[in-house]
C-alpha positions as CSV (number, residue, x, y, z in Angstrom):
1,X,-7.9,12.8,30.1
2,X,-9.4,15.6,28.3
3,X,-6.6,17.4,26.2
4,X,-7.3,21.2,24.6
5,X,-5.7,23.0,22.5
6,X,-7.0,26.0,24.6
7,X,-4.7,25.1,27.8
8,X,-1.6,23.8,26.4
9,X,1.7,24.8,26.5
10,X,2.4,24.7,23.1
11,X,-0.5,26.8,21.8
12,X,0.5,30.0,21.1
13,X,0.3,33.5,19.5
14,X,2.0,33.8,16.3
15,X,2.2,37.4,15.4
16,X,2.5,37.0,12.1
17,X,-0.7,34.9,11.4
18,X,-2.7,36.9,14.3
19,X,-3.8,34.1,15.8
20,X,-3.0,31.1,17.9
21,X,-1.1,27.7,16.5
22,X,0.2,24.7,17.5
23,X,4.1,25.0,17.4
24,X,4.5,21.4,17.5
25,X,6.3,20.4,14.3
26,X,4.4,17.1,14.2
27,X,4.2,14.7,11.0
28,X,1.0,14.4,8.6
29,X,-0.2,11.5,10.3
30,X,-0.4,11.9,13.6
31,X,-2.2,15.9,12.2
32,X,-5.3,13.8,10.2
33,X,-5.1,11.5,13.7
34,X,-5.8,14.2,15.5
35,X,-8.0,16.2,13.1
36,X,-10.1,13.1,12.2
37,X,-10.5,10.5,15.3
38,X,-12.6,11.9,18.0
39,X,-10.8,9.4,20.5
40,X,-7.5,10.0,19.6
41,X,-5.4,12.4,21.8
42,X,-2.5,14.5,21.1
43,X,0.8,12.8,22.4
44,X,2.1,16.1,22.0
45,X,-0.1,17.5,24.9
46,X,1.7,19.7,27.7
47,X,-0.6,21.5,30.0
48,X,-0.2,25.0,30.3
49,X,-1.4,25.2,33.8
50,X,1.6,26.2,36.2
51,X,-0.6,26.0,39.8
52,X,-1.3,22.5,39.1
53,X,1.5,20.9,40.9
54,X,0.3,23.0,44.1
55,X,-3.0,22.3,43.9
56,X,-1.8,18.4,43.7
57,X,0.2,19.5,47.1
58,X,-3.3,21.0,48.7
């Protein structure tokens, strides 16, 4: 499964830093995990797409 920050759910605009972020508050090691291991991917991912489940239907 290939997992992007790009098209998940909780990747989004913070106004104050002008840019996007991850607004998962997750703990130091699973952030170097992430960062680091190129096989490693984010438990934290939810995907942003909302036609998915009717393309599954098609």
């Amino acid at each position: 499964m290939d997992v992007s920050c790009d098209r998940c759910a909780n990747f989004v605009f913070d106004d104050d830093y002008e840019d996007y972020v991850c607004m998962v508050n997750m703990d130091e090691d699973d952030y170097v995990r992430l960062t680091t291991d190129t096989h490693y991917q984010c438990p934290y991912f939810r995907n942003d797409d909302e036609y998915e489940v009717v393309r599954h239907q098609m």
